[in-house]
Phi, psi and omega in degrees: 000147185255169177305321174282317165328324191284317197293325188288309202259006183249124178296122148038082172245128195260075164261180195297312189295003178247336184286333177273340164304307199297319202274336154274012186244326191280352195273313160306324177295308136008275199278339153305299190272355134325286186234107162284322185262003180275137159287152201254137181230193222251340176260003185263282183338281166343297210282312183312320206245034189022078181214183176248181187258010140306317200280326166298315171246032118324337193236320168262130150253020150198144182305345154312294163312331175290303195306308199278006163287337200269344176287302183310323196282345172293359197243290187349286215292341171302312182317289191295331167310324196287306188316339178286317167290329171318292204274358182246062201205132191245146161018287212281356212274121175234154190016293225281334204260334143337282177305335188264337173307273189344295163334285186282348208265321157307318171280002193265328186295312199264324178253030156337293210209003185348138180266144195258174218249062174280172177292318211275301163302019121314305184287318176286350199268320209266320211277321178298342184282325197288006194234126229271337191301332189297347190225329181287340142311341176263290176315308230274332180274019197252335174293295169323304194286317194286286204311320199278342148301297204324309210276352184255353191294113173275013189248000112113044196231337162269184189229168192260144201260137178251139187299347179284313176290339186302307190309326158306301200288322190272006186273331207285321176258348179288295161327320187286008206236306200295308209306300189281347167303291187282355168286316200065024149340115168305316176302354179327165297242017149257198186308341191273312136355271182299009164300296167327287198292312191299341171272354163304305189282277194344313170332284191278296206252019172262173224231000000 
């Protein structure tokens, strides 16, 4: 298992070794947006997160492996954020006004801290969307909280989701939110942006 597999499919542990991972994946993250057009190399990581650069691969065996640990925990952290609306999103709540939450509580989320558009989290990013695994840990915990908004929702604007399809539909709208984020697309998280993906979800999820 690689260290990003790992990270994606393991809960947390707030030990020393987990606490010197976060400080090198927020220390990359940092140096992307800072110096954008600089390649960030394994002794630029080391000094921003104060480690050596043993201790970096100890935990990466390439700095490749860093960048797609630093995409999944942005994807991680997305999950739980989602998961929160999910569970505050009432009865009365329909589709079209679902979607504008969802909508905004991401884009607000993605231009925070937005990851710059390097080659190398370009490549993983793309080499990870053709492989259906890259997402099933991200569907399968997320699926109980959609059905179960679904099944308390009265306004008769969603259709009901099968656990086999959910993983299609949320890679489908996931990919339309993320893409242009890691692209650096002047449309990223404007109106136009947010047009696109609601006529996605509407699209996909109305009854």
């Amino acid at each position: 298992m690689s260290n990003s597999d790992y990270y994606l499919t393991n809960e947390s542990k707030q030990d020393r070794s987990q606490v010197r991972v976060e400080k090198i994946l927020d220390a990359v993250e940092d140096l992307m947006v800072q110096t954008p057009s600089k390649k960030i190399d394994v002794q630029s990581i080391a000094k921003k997160a104060f480690v050596s650069v043993g201790a970096i691969y100890h935990h990466f065996p390439s700095v490749d492996s860093i960048f797609a640990s630093l995409l999944i925990r942005k994807v991680r952290r997305r999950l739980n954020s989602l998961i929160t609306l999910l569970e505050g999103l009432g009865p009365e709540v329909t589709l079209d006004m679902a979607a504008d939450k969802m909508i905004d509580q991401t884009f607000a989320e993605w231009n925070q801290k937005p990851i710059a558009a390097k080659k190398e989290t370009l490549s993983l990013y793309y080499q990870n969307a053709s492989k259906p695994e890259f997402y099933s840990s991200y569907s399968k915990v997320l699926y109980p909280y959609v059905r179960a908004c679904i099944q308390r929702n009265t306004t008769g604007t969603i259709r009901d989701i099968s656990e086999e399809e959910w993983p299609f539909l949320n890679r489908t709208s996931l990919t339309a939110i993320i893409t242009p984020f890691l692209e650096e697309n002047p449309i990223a998280g404007t109106q136009a942006h947010k047009t696109i993906i609601k006529d996605i979800v509407l699209r996909i999820y109305s009854k």
